[in-house]
C-alpha positions, -999 to +999 in steps of 0.1 A: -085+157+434-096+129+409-076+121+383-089+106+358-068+078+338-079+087+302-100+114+288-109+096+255-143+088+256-153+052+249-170+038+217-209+049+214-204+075+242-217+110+241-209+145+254-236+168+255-257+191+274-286+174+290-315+194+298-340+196+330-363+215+347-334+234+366-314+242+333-285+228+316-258+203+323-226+188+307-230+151+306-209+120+297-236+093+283-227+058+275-247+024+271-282+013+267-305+013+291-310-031+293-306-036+331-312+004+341-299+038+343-273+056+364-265+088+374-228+095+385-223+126+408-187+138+414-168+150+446-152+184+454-131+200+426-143+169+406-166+166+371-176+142+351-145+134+337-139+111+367-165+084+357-149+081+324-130+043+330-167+031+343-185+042+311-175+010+288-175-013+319-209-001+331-225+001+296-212-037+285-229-048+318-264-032+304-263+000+318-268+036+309-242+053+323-247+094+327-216+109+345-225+151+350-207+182+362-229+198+386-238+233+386-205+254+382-182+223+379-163+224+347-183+224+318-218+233+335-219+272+341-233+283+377-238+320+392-210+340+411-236+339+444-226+316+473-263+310+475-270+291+445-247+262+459-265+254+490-266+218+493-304+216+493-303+236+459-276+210+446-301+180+460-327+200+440-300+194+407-299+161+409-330+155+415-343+166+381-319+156+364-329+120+376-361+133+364-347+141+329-333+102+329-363+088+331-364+085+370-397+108+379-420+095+405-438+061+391-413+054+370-407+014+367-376+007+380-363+041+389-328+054+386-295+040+403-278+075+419-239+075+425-224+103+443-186+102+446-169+123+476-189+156+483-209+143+456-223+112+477-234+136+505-251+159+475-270+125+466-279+118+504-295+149+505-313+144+471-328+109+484-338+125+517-356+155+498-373+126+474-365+089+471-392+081+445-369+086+414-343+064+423-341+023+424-308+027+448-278+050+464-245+041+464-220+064+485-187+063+469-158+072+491-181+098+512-182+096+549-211+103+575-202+140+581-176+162+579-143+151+566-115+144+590-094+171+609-064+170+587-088+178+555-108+202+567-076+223+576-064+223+539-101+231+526-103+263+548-069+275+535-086+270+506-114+287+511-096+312+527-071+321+493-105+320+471-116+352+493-080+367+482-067+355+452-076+342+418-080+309+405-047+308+388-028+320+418-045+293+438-037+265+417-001+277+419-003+270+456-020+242+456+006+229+439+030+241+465+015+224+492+016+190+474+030+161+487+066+153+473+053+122+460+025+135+439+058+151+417+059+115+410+031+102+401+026+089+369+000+117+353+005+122+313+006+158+298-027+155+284-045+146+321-025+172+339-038+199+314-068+189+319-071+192+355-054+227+350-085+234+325-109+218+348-096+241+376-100+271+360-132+265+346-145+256+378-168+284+395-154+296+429-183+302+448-191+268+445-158+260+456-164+277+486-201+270+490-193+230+491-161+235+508-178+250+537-205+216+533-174+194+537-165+212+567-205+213+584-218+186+569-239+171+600-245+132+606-273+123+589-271+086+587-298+077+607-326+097+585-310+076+554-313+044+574-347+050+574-354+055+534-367+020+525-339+021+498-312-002+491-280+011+496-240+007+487-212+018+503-177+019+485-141+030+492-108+025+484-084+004+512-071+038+524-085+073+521-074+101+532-110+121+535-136+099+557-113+071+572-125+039+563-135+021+593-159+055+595-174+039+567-177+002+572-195+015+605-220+037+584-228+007+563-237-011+590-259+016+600-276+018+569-275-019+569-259-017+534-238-037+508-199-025+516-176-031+491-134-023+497-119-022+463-084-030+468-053-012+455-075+019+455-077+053+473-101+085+471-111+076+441-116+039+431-135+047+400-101+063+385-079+041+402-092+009+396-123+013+375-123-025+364-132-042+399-154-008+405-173-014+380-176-048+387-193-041+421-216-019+413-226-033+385-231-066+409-248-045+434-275-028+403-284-060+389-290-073+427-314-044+433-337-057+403-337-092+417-340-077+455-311-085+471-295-047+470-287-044+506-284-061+540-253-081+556-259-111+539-249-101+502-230-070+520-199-081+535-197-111+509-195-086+479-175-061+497-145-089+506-149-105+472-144-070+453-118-063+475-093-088+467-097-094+432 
């Protein structure tokens, strides 16, 4: 789970609900639109909220930055039906809401898509159902399938407590199963609320929809390879839910920039938002001037990030 260092949003950004041809959505929306536009996607039990330390960053490097909850993540309302979360109807989410930004077919210069976790196999699927609105992927701590053994057994006893129990009661476990050390980690009042909040807000059937995607979720690296697209794959140093020589091999296979940001896990845009910022705002500006993806600016960037 994402924790997010701040929830104060930065000067000049917005909260609000952005509309599309699929409904509603709670955004975060920060920055002019100098050098482009990007959409953020979150991961499992994630939202928006977890972009918030790349807004300024982003949007001083001449971006517009749109972080969103998807459909029945926090603040954006989704139906009780398992059905409405299938991961060709999320694809079909992000899709217009790259439309909404700006990013329909024709569009000069197109929209840079981020998906984060589950979120950066929910943008796969988007660029596979359509590449024309975007201008690049980047696949943010999100593997080539299904998440590793050890994962997979917590998300079905997940899964498994959402058919029994209700959200409360399964946040209380949760808890319970938590690592000693995560009693110790530094999280304020305000932050741990929050996630509490977010939780509860959060629909279940998506929970379980997704949950069963990170468990199924076939390899479908080869199809992407073949989307004349540039592309950007980011991690942490360690992570616990694709391991990350998994994905320095799927960049090679997509023949994409890799970047390690070091001192980060799961979540690099929370944990160290400064140097992941840096890289993909690096890895934007090189997809104006053509040099988005390939070994030659790929392992460079990826090493330099990496031990700043």
């Amino acid at each position: 789970m994402s924790k997010p260092p701040t929830l104060t949003l930065p000067p000049g950004a917005r909260a609000y609900r952005l509309e599309t041809a699929r409904g509603e959505f709670a955004v975060h929306d920060a920055g002019e639109p100098r050098a482009g536009t990007a959409l953020l996607v979150p991961g499992f039990t994630g939202s928006k909220e977890d972009f918030i330390a790349l807004l300024a960053p982003l949007a001083r490097a001449g971006f517009r930055v749109v972080a969103v909850d998807g459909r029945g993540q926090y603040e954006t309302e989704g139906p009780r039906e398992l059905g409405a979360y299938a991961q060709d109807e999320l694809a079909l989410d992000v899709l217009a809401q790259a439309e909404a930004l700006g990013g329909g077919a024709g569009e000069a210069g197109g929209v840079h898509l981020l998906g984060h976790s589950l979120g950066g196999l929910i943008a796969r699927a988007a660029v596979l159902r359509d590449a024309a609105p975007f201008r690049s992927l980047t696949i943010m701590s999100s593997g080539p399938a299904a998440i590793t053994h050890l994962q997979q057994e917590r998300t079905r006893m997940l899964i498994e407590a959402l058919a029994v129990l209700d959200m409360e009661s399964v946040w209380r476990a949760m808890r319970d199963l938590d690592p000693p050390e995560a009693a110790d980690e530094a999280t304020d009042t305000a932050v741990a609320e929050f996630l509490h909040r977010r939780w509860l807000a959060t629909v279940p059937e998506q929970l379980v929809a997704t949950g069963r995607q990170l468990l199924t979720e076939p390899d479908r690296v080869g199809a992407l390879a073949a989307v004349p697209l540039p592309k950007h794959v980011l991690s942490g140093e360690a992570d616990y839910a694709w391991p990350v020589p998994l994905m320095d091999e799927m960049a090679r296979r997509l023949d994409a920039r890799r970047t390690v940001v070091a001192g980060a896990g799961h979540s690099p845009g929370a944990e160290r938002p400064g140097h992941t910022a840096q890289a993909l705002a690096a890895f934007w500006h090189d997809c104006g001037s053509g040099a988005g993806s390939g070994d030659g600016t790929g392992e460079g960037a990826g090493n330099g990030t990496g031990s700043a």
